[in-house]
C-alpha positions in Angstrom: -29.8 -4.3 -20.3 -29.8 -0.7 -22.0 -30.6 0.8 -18.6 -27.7 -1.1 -17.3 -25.5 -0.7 -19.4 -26.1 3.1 -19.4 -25.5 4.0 -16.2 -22.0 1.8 -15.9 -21.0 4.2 -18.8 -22.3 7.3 -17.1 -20.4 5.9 -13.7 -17.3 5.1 -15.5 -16.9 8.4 -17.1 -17.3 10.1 -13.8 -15.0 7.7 -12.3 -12.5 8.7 -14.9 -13.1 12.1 -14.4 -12.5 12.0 -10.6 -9.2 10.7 -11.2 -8.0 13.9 -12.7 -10.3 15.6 -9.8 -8.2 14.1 -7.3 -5.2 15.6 -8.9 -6.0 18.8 -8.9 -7.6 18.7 -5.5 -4.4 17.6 -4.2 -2.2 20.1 -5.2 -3.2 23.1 -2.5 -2.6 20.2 0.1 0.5 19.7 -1.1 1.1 23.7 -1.4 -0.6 24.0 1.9 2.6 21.3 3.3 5.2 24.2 2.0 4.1 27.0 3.9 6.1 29.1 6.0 5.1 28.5 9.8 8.1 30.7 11.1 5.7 33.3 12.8 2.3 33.0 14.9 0.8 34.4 12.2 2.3 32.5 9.2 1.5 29.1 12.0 -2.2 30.4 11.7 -2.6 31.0 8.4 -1.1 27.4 7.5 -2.9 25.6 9.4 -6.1 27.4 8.4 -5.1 26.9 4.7 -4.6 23.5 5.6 -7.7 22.3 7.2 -9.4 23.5 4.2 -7.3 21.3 1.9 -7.5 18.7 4.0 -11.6 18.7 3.4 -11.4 19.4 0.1 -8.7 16.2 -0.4 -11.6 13.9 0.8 -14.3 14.7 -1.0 -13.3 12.9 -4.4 -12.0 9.6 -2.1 -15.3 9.9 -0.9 -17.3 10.5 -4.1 -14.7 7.3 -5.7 -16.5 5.1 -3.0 -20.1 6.2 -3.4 -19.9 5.9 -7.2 -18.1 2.0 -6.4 -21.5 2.0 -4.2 -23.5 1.9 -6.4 -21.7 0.2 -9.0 -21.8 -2.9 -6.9 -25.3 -2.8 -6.5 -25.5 -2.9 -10.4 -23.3 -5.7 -10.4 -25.5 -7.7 -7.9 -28.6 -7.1 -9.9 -26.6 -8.3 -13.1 -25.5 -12.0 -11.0 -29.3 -12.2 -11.2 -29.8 -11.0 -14.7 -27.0 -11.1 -16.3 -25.9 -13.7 -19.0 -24.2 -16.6 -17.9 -21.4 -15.9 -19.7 -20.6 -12.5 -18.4 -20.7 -14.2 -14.5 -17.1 -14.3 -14.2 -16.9 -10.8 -15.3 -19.3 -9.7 -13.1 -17.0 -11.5 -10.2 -13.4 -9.5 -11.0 -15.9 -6.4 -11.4 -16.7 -7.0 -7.6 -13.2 -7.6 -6.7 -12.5 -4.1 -8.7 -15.0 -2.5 -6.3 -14.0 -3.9 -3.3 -10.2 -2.6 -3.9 -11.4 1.0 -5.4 -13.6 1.6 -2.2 -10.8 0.1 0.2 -8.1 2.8 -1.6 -10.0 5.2 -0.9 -10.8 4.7 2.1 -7.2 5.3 3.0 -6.7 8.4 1.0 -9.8 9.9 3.3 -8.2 8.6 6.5 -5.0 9.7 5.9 -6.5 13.2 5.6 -9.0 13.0 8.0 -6.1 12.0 10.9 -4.6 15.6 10.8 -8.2 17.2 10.9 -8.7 19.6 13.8 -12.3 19.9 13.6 -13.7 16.9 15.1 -16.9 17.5 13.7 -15.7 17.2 10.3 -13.4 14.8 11.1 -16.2 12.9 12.7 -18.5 13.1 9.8 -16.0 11.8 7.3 -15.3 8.9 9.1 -18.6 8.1 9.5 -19.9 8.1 5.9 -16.1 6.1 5.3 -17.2 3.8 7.7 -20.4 3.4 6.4 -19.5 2.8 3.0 -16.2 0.3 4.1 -18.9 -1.6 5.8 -21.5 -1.6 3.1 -19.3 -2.7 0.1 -17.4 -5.2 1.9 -20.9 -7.0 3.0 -22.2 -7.0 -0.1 -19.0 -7.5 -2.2 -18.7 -10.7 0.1 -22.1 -11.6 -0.1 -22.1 -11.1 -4.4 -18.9 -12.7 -4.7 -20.1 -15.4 -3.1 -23.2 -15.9 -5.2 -20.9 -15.3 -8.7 -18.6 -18.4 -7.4 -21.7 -20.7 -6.2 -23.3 -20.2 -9.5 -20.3 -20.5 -11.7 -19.3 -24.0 -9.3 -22.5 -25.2 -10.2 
């Protein structure tokens, strides 16, 4: 249980600290949205400023669902470990998970949608995808086993 319990402290701390992370990464987006565009060149320069903020506003989103990752595969290993008093907990932990990785999600689409570079763009997706899909099989699937055990 030490090992366990050490990493969701190590996680949570770094999910804490993302939430200030996504703060400050959103403020040259939202400086970016102010810029002049009344010339070609002030046009070029905004949307070049832009598309930078626009990657740099995913990455925490994206780092928020990878860290939710993997804190759903702790909480699956704790339905099978865990005491059976904490299964309940272990249930609204999953629903937690589900709803961090599902918000997001959106913050990275949202971003993503006024990409130009559709290889970027592309990439993001995909990893969002592949996270969306991953979490919401397994939150399912560990929900699932939380209620059967705690109905039985």
């Amino acid at each position: 249980y030490k090992r366990i319990l050490s990493d969701l402290q190590a996680k949570q701390t770094r999910l804490e600290e993302l939430v200030t992370e996504d703060a400050i990464q959103f403020l040259p987006l939202s400086k970016a949205y102010g810029l002049p565009e009344t010339t070609e060149a002030e046009k070029s320069e905004k949307n070049r400023v832009m598309q930078k903020a626009l990657l740099t506003a995913c990455e925490v989103p994206l780092e928020i669902m990878k860290i939710s990752s993997d804190v759903l595969d702790i909480h699956e290993e704790l339905v099978e470990k865990g005491s059976p008093l904490v299964l309940s907990d272990v249930g609204v932990g999953v629903s937690f998970l589900k709803a961090a990785v599902e918000s997001a999600s959106l913050n990275v689409r949202i971003n993503i949608k006024m990409m130009t570079s559709s290889q970027e763009k592309d990439k993001l997706a995909a990893d969002m995808s592949t996270l969306l899909k991953k979490v919401d099989e397994q939150g399912n699937r560990v929900f699932k086993q939380v209620v059967d055990k705690l109905s039985n």
